[in-house]
N, CA, C and O of each residue as an XYZ file, in Angstrom:
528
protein
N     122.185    242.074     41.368
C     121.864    242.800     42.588
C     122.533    244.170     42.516
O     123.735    244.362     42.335
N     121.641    245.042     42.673
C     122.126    246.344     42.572
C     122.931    246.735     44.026
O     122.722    245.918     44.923
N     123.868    247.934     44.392
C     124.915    248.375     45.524
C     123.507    248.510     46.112
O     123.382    247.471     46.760
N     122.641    249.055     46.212
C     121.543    249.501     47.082
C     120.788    248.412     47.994
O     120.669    248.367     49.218
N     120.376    247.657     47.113
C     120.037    246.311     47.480
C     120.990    245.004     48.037
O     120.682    243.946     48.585
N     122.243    245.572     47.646
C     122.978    244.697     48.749
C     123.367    244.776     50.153
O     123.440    243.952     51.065
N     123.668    246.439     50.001
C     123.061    247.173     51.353
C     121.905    246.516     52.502
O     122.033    246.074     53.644
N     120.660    246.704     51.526
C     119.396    246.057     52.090
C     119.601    244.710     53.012
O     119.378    244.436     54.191
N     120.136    244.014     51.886
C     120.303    242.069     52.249
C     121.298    241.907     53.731
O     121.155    241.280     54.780
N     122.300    242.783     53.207
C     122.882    242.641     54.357
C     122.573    243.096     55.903
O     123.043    242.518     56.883
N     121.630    244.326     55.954
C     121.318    244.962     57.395
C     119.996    244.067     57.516
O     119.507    244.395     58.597
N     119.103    242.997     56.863
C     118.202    242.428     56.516
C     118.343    240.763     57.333
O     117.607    240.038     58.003
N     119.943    240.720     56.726
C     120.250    238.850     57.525
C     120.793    239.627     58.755
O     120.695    238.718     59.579
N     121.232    240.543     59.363
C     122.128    240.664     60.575
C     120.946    240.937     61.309
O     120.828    240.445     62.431
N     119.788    241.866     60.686
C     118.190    241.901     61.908
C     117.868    240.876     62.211
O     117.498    240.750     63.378
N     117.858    239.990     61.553
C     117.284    238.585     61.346
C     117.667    237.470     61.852
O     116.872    236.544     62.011
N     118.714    237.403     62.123
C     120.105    236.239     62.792
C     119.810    236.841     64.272
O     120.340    237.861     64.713
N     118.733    235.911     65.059
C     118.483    235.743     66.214
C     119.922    235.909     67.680
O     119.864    236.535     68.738
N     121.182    234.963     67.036
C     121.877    235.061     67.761
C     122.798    236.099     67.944
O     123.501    236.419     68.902
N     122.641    236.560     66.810
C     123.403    238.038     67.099
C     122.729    239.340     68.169
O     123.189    239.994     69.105
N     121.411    239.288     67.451
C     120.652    240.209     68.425
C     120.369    239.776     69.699
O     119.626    240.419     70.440
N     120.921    238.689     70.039
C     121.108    238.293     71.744
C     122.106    238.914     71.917
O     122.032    239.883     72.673
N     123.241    238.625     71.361
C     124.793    239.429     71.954
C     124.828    240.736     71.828
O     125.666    241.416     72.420
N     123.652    241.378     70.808
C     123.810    242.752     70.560
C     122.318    243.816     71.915
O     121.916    244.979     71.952
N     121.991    242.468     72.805
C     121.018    243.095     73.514
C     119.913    243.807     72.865
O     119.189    244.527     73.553
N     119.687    243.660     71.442
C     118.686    244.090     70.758
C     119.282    244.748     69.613
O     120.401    245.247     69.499
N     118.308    244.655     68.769
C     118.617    245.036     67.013
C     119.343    246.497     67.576
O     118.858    247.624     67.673
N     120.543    246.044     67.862
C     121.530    247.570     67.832
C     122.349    247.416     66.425
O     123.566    247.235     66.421
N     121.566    247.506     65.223
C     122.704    247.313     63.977
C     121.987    249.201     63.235
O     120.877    249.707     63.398
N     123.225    249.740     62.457
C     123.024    250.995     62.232
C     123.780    250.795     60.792
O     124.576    249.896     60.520
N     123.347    251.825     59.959
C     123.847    251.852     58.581
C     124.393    253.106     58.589
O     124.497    253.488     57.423
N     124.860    254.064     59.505
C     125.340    255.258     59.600
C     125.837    254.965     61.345
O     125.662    254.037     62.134
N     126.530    256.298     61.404
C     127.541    256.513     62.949
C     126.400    257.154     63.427
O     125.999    258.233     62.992
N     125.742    256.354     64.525
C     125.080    257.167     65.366
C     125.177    258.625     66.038
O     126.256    258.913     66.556
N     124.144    259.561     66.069
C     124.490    260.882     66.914
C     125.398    261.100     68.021
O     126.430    261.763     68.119
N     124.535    260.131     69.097
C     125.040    259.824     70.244
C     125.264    257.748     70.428
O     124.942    256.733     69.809
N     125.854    258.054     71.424
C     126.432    256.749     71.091
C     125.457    255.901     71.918
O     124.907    256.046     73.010
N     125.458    255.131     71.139
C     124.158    254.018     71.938
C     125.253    252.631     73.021
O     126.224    252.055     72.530
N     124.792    252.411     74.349
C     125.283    251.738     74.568
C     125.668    250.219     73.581
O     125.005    249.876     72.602
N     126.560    249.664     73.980
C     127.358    248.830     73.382
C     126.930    247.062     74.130
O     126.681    246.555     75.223
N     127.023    246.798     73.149
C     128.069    246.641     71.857
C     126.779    246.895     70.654
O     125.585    246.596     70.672
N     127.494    247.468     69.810
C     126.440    247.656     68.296
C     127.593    247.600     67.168
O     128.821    247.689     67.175
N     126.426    247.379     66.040
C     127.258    247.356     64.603
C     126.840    248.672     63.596
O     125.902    249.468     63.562
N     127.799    248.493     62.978
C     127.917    250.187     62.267
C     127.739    249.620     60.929
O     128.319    248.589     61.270
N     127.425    249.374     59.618
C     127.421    249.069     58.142
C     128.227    249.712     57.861
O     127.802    250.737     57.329
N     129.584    249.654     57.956
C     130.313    250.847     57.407
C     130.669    251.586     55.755
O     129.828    252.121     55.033
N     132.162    251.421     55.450
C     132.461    251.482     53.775
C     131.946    251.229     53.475
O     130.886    251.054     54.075
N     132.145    250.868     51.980
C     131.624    249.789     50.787
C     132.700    250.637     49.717
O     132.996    251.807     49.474
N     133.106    249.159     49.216
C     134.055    249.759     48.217
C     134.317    248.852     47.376
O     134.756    247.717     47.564
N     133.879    249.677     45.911
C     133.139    248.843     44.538
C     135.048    249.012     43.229
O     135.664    250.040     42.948
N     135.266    247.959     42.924
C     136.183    247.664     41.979
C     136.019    246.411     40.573
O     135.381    245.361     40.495
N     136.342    246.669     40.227
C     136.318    245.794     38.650
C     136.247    244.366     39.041
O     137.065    243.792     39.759
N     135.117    243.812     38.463
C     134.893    241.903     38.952
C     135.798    241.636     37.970
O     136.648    242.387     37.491
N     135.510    240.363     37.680
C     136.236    238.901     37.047
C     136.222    238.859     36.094
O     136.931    237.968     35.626
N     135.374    239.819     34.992
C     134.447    239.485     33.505
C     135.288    240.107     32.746
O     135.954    240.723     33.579
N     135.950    240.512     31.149
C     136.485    241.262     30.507
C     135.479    242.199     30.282
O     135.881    243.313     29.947
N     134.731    242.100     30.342
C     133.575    243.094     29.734
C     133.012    244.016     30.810
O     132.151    244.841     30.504
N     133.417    243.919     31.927
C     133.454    244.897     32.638
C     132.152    244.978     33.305
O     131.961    246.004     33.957
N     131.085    243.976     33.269
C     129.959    244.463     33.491
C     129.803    243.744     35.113
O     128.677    243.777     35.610
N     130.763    243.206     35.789
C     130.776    242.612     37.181
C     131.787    243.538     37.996
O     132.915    243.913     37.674
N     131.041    243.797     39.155
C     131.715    244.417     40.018
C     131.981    243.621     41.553
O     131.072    243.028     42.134
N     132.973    243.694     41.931
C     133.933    243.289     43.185
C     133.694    244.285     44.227
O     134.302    245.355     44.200
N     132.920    244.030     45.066
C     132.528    245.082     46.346
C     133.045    244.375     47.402
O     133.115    243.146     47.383
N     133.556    245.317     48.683
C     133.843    245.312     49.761
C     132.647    245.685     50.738
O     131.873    246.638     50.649
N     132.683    245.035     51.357
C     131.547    245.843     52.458
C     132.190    245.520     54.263
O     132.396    244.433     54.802
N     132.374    246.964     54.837
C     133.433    247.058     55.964
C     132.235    246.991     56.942
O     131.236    247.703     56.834
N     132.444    246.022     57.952
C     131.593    246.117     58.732
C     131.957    246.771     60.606
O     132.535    245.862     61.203
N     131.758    247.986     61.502
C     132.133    247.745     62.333
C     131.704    247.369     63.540
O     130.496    247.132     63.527
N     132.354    247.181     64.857
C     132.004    246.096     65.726
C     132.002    247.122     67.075
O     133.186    247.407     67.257
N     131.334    247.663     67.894
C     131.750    248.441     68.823
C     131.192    247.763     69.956
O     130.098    247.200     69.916
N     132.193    247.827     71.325
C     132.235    247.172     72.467
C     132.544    247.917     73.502
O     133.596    248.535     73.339
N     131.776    248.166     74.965
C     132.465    248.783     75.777
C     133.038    247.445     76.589
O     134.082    247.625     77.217
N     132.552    246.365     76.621
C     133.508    244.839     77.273
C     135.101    245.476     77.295
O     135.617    246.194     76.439
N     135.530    245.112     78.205
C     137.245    245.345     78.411
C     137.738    243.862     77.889
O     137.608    242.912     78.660
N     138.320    243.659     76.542
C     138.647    242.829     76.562
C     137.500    242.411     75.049
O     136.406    242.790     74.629
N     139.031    240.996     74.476
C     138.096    241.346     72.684
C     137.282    240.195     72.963
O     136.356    240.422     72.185
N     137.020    239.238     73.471
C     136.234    238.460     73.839
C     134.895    238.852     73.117
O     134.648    238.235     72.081
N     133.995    239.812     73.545
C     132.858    240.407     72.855
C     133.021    239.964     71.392
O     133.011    238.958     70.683
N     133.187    241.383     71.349
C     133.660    241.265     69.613
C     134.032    240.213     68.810
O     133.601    240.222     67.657
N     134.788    239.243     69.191
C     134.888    237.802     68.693
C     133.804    236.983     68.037
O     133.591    236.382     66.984
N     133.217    237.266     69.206
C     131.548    236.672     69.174
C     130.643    236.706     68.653
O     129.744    235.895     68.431
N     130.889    238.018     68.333
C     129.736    239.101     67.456
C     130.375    238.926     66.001
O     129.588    238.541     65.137
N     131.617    239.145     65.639
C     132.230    238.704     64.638
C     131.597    237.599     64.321
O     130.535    237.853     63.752
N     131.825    236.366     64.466
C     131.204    235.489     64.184
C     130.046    234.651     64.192
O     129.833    233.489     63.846
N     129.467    235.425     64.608
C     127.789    235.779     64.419
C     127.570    236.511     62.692
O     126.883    236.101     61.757
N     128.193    237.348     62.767
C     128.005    238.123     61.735
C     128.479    237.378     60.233
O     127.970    237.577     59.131
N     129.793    236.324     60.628
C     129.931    235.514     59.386
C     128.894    234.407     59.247
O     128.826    233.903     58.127
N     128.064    233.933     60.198
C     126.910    232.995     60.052
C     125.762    233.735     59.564
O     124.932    233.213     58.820
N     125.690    234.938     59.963
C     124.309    235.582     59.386
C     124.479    235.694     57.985
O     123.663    235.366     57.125
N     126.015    236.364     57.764
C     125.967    236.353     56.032
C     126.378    235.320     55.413
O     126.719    235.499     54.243
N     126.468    234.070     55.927
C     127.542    232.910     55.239
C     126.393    232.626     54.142
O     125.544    233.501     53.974
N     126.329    231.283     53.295
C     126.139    231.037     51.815
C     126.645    231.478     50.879
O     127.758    231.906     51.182
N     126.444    231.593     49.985
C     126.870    231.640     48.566
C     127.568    233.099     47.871
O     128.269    233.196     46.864
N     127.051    234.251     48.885
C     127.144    235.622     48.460
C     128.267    236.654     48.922
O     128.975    237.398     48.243
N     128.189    236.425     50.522
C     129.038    237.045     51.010
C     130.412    236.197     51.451
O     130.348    235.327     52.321
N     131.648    236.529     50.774
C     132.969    235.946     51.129
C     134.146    236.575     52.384
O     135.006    237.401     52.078
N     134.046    236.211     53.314
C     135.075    236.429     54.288
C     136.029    236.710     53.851
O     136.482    235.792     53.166
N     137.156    238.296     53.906
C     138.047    238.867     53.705
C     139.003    239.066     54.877
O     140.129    238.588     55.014
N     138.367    239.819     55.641
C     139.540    240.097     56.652
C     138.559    240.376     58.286
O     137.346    240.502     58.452
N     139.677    240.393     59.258
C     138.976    240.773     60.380
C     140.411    241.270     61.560
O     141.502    240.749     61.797
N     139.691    242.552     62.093
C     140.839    242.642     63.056
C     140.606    243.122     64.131
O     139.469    243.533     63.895
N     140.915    243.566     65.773
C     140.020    243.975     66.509
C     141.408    244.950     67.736
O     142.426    244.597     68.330
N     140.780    246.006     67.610
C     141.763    246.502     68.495
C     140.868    247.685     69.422
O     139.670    247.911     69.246
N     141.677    248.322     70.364
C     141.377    249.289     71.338
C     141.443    251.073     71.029
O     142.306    251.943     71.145
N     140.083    251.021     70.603
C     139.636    252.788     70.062
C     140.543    253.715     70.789
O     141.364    253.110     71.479
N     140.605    254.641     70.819
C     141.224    255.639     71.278
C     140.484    256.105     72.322
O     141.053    256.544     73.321
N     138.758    256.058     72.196
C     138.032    256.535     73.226
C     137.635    255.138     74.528
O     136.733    255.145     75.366
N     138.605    254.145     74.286
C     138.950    253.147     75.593
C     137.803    251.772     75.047
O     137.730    250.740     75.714
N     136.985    251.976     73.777
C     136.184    250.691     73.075
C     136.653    250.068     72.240
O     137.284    250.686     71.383
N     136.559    248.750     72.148
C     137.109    247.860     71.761
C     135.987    247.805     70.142
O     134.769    247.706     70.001
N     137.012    247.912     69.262
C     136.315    247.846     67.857
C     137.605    246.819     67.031
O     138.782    246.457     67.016
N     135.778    246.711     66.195
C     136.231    245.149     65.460
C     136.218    245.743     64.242
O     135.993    246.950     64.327
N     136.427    245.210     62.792
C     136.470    245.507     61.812
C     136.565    244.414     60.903
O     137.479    243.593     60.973
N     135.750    244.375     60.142
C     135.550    243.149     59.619
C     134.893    243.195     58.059
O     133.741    243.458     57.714
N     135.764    242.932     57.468
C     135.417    242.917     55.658
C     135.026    241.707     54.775
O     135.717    240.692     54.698
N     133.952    241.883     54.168
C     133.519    241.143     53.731
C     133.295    241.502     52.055
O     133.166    242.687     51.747
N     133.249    240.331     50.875
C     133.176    240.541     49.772
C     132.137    239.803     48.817
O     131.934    238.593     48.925
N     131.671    240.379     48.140
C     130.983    239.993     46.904
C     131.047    240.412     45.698
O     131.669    241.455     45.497
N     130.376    239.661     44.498
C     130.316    240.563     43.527
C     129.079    240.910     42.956
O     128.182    240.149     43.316
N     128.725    241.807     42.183
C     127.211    242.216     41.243
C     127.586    242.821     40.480
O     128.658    243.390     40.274
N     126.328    242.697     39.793
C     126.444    243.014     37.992
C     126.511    244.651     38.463
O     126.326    245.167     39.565
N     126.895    245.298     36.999
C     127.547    246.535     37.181
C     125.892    247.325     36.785
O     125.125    246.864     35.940
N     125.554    248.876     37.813
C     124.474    248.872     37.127
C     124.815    250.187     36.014
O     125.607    251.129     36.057
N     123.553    249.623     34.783
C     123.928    250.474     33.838
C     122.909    251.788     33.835
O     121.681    251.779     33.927
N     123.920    253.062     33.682
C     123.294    254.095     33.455
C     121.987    254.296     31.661
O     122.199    254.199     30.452
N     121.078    254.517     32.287
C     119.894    254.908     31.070
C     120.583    256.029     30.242
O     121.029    257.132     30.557
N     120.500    255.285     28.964
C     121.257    256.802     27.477
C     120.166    257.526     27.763
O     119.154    256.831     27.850
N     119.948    259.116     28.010
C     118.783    259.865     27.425
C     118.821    260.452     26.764
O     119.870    261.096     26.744
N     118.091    260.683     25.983
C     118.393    261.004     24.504
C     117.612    262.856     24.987
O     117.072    263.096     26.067
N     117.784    263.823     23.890
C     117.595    265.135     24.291
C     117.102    265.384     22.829
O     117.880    265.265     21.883
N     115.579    265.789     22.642
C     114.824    266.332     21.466
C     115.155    267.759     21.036
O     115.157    268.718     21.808
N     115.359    267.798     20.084
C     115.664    269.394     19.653
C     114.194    269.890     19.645
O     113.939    271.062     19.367
């Protein structure tokens, strides 16, 4: 699976996972920081951050993928919810639960943060060769 296409899979099961888009009042999931801010609660696709897999040969890569959680709810209750929504949408075989933490934005919203891991093959750049 190429970084691009894991991208895909993932904004793909979170459209798709019925119970989330109840708590999210509708497919509020974004792969970039919105212009303006869309009422809440929505999810952001955030990082992604690619490091050396398991293989000696270098050809597996260890990705992070940061997910965030935005709430105007007073109180982390929300976000909890949605959190774990989000580990059922991606649970099976691919995506591994890393971390999760949830605190109070600066602009008074309650954001979640939540990392998740996999790995994929490394992709390889095409040699091109140059004709005299």
């Amino acid at each position: 699976m190429t970084l691009e296409a894991l991208h895909e899979d993932i904004y793909k099961r979170l459209m798709e996972h019925n119970p989330l888009e109840a708590l999210l009042s509708g497919a509020k999931i974004y792969d970039f920081d919105p212009d303006e801010e869309p009422p809440g609660p929505y999810i952001v696709i955030g990082d992604t951050h690619e490091v050396e897999g398991r293989t000696i040969d270098g050809l597996e890569r260890k990705v992070f993928i940061r997910l965030h959680i935005w709430s105007s709810y007073r109180g982390r209750r929300e976000v909890i919810k949605i959190e774990r929504e989000i580990e059922e949408a991606l649970s099976g075989d691919i995506y591994l639960f890393e971390s999760f933490q949830v605190f109070m934005d600066e602009s008074g919203w309650m954001h979640g943060e939540t990392v998740f891991r996999t790995y994929i093959e490394r992709e390889r750049v095409n040699e091109i060769s140059v004709e005299e």
